[in-house]
Backbone as numpy.savetxt, mean C-alpha at the origin, in Angstrom:
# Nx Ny Nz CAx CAy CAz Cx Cy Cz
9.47 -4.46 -11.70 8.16 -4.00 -11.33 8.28 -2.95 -10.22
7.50 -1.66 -10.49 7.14 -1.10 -9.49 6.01 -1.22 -8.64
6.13 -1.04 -7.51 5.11 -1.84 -6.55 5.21 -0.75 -5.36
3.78 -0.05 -5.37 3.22 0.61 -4.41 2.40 -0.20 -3.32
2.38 0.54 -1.62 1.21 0.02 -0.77 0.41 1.33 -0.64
-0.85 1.02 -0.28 -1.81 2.31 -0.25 -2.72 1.65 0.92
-2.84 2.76 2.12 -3.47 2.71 2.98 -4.08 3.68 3.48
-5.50 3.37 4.88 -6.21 4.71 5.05 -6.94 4.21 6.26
-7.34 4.42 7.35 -8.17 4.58 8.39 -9.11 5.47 8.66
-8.70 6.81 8.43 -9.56 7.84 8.56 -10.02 8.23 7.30
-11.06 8.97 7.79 -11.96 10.19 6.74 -11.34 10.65 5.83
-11.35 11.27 4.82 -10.27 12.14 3.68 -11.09 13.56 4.48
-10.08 14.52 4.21 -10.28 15.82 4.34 -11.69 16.51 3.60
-12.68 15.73 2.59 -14.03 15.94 1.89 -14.85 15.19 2.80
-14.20 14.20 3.47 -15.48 13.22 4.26 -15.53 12.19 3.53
-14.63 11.84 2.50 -14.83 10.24 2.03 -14.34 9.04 2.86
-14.95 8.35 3.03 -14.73 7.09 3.57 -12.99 6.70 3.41
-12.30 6.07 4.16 -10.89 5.52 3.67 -10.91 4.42 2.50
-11.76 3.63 2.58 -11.69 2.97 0.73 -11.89 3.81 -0.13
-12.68 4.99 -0.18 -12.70 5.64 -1.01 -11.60 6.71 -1.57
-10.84 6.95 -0.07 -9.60 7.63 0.09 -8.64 7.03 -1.10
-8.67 5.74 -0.81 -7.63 4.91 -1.90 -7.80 4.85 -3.28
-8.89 5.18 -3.79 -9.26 5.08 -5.19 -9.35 6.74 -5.56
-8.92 7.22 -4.77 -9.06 8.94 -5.05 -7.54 9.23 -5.24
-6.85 8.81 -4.61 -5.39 8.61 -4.49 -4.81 8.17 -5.58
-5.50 7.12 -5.60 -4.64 6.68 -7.22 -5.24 7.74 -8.81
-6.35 7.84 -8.32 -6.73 9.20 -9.23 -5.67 10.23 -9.20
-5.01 10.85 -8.51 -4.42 11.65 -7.77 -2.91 11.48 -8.27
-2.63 10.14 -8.47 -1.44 9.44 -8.78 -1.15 9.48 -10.61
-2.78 8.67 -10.48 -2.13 8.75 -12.59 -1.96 10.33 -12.86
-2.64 11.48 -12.01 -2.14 12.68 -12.78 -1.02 13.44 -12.44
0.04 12.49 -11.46 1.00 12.77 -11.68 2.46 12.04 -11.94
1.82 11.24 -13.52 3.33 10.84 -13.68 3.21 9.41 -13.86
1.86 8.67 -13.14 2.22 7.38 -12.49 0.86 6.26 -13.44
1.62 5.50 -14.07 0.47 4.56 -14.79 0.03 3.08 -13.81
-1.31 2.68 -13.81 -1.47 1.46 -12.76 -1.52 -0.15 -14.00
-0.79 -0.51 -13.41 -0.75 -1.77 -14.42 -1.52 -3.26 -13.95
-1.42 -2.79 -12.48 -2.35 -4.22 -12.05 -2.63 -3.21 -10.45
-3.73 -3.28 -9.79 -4.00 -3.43 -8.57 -4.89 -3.96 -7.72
-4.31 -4.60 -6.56 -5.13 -5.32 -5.88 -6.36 -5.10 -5.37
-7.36 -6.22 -4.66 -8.67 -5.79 -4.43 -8.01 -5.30 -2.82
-9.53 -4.59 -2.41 -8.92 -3.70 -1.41 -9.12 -4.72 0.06
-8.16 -4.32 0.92 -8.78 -5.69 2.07 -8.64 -4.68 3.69
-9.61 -5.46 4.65 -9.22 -4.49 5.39 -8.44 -5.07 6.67
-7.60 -4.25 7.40 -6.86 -4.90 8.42 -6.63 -3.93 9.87
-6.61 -4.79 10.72 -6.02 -4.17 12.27 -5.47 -3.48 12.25
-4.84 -2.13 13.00 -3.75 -1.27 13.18 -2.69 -2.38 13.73
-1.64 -2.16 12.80 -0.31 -2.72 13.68 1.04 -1.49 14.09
0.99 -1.99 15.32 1.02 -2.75 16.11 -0.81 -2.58 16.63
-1.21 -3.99 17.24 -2.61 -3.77 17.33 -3.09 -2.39 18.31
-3.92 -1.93 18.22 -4.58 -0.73 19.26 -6.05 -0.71 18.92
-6.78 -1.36 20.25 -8.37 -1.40 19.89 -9.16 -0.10 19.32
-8.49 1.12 19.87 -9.00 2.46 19.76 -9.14 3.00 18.59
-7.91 2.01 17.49 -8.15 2.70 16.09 -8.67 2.09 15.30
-9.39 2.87 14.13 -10.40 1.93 13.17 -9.23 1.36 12.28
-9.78 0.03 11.59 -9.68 -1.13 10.82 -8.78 0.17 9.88
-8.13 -0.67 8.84 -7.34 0.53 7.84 -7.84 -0.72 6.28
-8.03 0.25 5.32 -8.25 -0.05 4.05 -6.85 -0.28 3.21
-6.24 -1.19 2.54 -5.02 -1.28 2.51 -5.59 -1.83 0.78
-4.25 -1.79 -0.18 -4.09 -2.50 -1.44 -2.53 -2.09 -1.88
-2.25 -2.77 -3.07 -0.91 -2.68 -3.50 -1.41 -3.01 -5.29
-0.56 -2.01 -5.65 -0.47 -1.45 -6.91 0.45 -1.54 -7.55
0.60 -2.31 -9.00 1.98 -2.56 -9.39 2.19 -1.14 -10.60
2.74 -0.45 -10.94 2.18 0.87 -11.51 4.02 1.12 -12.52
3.92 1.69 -13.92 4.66 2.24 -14.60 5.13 3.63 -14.02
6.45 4.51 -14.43 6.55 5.40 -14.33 7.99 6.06 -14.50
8.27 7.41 -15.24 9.47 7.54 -15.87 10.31 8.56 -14.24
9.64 8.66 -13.12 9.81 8.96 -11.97 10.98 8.10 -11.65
11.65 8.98 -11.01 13.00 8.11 -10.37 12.63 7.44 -9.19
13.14 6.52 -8.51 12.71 6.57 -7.40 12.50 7.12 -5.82
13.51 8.75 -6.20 13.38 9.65 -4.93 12.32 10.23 -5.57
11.84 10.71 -6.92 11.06 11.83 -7.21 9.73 10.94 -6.92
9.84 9.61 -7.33 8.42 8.95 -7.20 7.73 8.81 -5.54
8.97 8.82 -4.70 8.26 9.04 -3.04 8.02 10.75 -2.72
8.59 11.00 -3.57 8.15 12.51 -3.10 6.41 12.93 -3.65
6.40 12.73 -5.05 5.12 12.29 -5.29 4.01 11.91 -4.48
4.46 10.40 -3.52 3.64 9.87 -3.01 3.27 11.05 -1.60
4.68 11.38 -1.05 4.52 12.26 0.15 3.12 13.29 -0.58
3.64 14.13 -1.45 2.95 15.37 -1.94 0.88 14.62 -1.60
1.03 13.65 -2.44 -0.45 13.29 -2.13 -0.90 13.24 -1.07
-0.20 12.21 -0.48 -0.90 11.60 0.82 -1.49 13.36 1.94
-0.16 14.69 1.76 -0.42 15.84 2.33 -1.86 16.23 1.70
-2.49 16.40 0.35 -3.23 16.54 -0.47 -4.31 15.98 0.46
-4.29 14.95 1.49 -5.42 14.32 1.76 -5.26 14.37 3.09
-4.33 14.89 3.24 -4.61 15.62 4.61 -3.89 14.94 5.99
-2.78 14.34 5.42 -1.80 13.41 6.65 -0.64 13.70 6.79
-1.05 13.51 8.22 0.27 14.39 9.14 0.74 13.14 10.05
2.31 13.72 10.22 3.49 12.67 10.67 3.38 13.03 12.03
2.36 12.63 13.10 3.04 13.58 14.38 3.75 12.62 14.96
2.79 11.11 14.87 3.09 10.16 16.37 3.16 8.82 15.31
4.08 7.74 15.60 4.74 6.75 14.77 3.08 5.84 14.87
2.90 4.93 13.65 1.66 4.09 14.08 0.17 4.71 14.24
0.10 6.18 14.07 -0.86 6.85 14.31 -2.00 6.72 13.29
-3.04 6.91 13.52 -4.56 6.89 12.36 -3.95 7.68 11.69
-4.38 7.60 10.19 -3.86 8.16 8.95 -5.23 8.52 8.08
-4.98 9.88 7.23 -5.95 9.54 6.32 -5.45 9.30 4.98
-4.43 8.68 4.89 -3.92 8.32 3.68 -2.12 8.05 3.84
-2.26 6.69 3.72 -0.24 6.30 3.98 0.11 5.59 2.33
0.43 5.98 2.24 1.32 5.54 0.40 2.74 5.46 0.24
3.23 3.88 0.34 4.87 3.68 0.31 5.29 3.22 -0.53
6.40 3.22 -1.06 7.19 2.64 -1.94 7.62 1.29 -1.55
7.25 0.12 -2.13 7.41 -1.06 -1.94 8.65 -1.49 -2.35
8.81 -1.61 -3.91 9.74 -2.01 -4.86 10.00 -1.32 -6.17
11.30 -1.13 -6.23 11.46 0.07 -7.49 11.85 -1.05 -8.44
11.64 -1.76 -9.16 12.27 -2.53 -9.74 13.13 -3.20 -9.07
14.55 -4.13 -9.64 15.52 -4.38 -8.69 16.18 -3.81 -7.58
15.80 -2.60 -8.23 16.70 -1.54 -7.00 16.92 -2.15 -5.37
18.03 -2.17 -5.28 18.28 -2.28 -3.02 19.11 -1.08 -3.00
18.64 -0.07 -2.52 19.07 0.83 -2.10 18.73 1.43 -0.76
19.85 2.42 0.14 19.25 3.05 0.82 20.72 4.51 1.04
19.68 5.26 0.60 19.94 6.69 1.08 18.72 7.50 0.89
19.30 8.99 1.31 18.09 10.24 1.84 17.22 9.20 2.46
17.28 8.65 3.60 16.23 7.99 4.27 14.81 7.18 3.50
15.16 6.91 2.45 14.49 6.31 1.49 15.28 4.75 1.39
14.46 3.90 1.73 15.16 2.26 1.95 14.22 1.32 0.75
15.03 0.76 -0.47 14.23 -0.07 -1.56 14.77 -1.49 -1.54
14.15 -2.00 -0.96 12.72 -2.89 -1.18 12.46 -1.82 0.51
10.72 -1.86 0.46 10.55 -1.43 1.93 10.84 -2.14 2.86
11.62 -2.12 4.45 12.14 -2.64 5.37 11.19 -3.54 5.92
9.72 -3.16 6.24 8.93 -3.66 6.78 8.37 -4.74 5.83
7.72 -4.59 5.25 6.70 -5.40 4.23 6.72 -6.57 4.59
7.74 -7.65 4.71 7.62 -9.32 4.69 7.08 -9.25 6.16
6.92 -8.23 6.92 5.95 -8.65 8.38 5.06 -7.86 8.42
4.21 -7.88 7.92 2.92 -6.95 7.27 1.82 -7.78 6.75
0.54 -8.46 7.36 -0.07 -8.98 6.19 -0.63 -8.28 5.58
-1.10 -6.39 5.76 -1.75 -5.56 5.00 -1.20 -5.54 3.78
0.05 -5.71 3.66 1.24 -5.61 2.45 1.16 -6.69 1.42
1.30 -7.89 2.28 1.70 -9.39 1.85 0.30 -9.91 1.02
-0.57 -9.49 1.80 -2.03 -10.33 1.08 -2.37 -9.42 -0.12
-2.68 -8.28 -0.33 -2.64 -7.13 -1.57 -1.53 -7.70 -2.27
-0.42 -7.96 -2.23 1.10 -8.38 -2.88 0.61 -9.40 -4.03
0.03 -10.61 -2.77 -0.28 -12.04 -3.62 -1.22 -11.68 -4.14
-1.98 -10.49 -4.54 -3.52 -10.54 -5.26 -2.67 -10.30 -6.46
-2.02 -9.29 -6.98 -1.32 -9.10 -8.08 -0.02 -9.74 -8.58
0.81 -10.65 -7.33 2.18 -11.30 -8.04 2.07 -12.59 -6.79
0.98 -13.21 -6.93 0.89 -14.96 -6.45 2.44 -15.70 -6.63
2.91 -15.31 -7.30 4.28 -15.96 -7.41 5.37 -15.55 -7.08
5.38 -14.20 -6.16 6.54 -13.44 -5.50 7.51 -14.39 -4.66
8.70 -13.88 -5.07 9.74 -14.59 -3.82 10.80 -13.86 -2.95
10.53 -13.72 -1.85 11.72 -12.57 -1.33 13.00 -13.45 -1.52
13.68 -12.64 -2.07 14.56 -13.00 -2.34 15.58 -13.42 -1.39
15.87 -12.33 -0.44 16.71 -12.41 0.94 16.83 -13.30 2.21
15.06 -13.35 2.40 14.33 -14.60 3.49 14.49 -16.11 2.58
14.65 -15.83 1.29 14.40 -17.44 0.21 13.02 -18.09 0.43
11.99 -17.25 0.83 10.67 -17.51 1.16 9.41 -16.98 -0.18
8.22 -17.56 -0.37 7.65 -17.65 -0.90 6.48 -16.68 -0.36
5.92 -16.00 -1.06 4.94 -15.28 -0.44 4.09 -16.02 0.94
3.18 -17.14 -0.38 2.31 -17.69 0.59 3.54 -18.45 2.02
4.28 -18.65 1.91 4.96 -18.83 3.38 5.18 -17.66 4.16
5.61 -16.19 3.91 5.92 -15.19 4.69 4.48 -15.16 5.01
3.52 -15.15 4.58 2.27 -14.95 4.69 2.00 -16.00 6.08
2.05 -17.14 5.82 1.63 -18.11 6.61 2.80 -17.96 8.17
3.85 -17.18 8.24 4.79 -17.24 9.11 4.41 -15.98 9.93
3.50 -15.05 9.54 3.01 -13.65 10.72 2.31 -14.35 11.40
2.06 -13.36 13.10 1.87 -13.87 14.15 0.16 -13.22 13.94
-0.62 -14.21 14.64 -2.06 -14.15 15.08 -2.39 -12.65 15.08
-1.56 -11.86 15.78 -2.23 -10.10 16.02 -2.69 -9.81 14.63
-2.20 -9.92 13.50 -2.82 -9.16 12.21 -4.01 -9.81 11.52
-4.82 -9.29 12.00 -6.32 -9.67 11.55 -5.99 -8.32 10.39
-6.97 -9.68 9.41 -7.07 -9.03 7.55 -8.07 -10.16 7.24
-8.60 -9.04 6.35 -9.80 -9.74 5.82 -10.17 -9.31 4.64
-10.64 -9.88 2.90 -11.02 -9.22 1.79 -12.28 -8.00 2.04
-11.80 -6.99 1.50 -13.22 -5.70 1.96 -14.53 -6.13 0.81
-15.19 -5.58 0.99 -16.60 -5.63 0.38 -16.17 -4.59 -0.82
-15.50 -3.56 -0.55 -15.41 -1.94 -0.99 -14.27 -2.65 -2.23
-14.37 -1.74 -3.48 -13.62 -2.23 -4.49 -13.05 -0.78 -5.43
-11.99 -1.08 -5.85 -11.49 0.51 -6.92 -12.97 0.28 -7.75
-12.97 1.78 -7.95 -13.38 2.19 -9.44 -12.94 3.00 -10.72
-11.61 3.70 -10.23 -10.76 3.93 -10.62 -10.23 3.34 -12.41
-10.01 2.19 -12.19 -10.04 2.06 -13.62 -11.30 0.64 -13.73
-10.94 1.51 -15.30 -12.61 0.36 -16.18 -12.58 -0.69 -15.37
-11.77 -1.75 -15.73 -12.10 -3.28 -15.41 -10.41 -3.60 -14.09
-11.09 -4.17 -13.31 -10.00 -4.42 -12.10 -9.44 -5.58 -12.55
-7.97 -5.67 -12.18 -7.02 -6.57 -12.74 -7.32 -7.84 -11.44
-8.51 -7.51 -10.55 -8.70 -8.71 -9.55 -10.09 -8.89 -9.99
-10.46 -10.24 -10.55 -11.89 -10.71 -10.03 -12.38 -11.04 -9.12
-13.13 -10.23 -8.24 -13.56 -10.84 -6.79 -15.12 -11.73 -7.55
């Protein structure tokens, strides 16, 4: 399985809302290259590391087909996320659109600064809770942990919560809220 995260805090460069950012994105995505096979409902969460100053971020994870390798498929993602108008200045910074490569299939790799499975993710609940909406039965393999346990093992700072805001993107959502 390939397994994207998609995130957003700020405005899009038109003035769309950041949930809306995310369902424009994946628009953005199927026309280049990239099919969505399941994605999560959208939820929203704290900046981490926490910072009161920045708004809540719109987050989901997308399990998605694609004959993209996995350097050409982050380059992809880079190309968009620029498309919408995000810039790398300061680490942790408001975004109007962050899109990572989660899992390329089995792949563990790391070169060209491209690291598969992503480094972060098992301490992320923006990651982890979108994860279990589409693969409830994930197991990291490395920790020998179960989703709902990595889940249950992050510390108090990451406030997440299910959003109101939902794809429209495709016909029928692979989540029933």
């Amino acid at each position: 399985m390939i397994t994207i995260a998609l995130g957003a805090n700020l405005d899009g460069p038109d003035g769309s809302p950041p949930y809306k950012t995310l369902d424009l994105a994946c628009r953005a995505l199927a026309q280049r290259g990239v099919s969505f096979m399941a994605v999560s409902r959208i939820w929203e969460s704290a900046p981490v590391p926490c910072d009161a100053r920045q708004p809540w971020f719109y987050n989901a994870v997308a399990a998605i087909q694609t004959e993209l390798s996995p350097a050409a498929l982050l380059s992809e993602l880079h190309t968009v996320e620029e498309s919408f108008g995000r810039t790398r200045r300061t680490l942790n910074a408001p975004r109007t659109l962050d899109l990572d490569l989660l899992f390329y299939n089995d792949e563990v790799s790391e070169r060209g600064g491209m690291i598969i499975p992503h480094p972060r993710m098992k301490e992320r609940a923006f990651v982890l809770c979108p994860l279990r909406d589409i693969n409830p039965n994930w197991h990291d393999n490395e920790a020998k942990m179960h989703i709902a346990a990595l889940i249950s093992a992050l510390d108090d700072t990451q406030k997440i919560r299910p959003s109101r805001h939902h794809f429209t993107f495709m016909k029928e959502s692979t989540y029933d809220s």
